[in-house]
N, C-alpha and C positions, 0 to 999 in steps of 0.2 A: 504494500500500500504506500501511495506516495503521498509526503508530508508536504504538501502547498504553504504557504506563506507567503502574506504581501509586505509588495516592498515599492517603493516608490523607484521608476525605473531613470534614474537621472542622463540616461544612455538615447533613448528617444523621448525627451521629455520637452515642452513646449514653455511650463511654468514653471513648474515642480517638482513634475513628473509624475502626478498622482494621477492621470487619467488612461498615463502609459502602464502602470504599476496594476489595475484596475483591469484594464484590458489583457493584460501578460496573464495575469490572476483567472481572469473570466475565460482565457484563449479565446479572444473578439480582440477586432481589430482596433486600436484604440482610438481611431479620426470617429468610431461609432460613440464611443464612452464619451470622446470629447465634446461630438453634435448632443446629446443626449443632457450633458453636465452644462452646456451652455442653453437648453428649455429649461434647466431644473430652475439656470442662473436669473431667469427674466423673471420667474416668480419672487425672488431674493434671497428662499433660502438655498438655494444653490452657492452662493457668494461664500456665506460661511460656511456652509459643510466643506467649499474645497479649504480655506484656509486651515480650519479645524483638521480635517488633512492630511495637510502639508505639514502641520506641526505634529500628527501623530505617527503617521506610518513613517518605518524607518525607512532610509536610505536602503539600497541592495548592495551589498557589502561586494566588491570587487572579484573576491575569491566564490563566487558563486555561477557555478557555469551553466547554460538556456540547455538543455536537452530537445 
């Protein structure tokens, strides 16, 4: 069984990297996460969940390789 874990992907990342992190997570392409997180954003609380975030998920640690 494979142990998944999110991480914010700072390698294709556009802000933060939380919608690349999201998408790697989901295996979806993450321009869908990002279209999807910018409808959540026009309502407003999109704004803060991505900041909230970007403060919580960690980085993806360098030593971690994409299979």
């Amino acid at each position: 069984m494979m142990n998944k874990k999110l991480y914010r992907n700072t390698e294709n990342k556009m802000i933060a990297g939380v919608c690349s992190g999201v998408g790697e997570y989901l295996n979806i392409d993450p321009t869908i996460v990002r279209l999807i997180w910018a409808l959540i954003a026009l309502s407003g609380a999109g704004l803060l969940a991505y900041l909230i975030a970007a403060l919580i998920i960690p980085e993806k640690p360098s030593n971690i390789i994409d299979v």
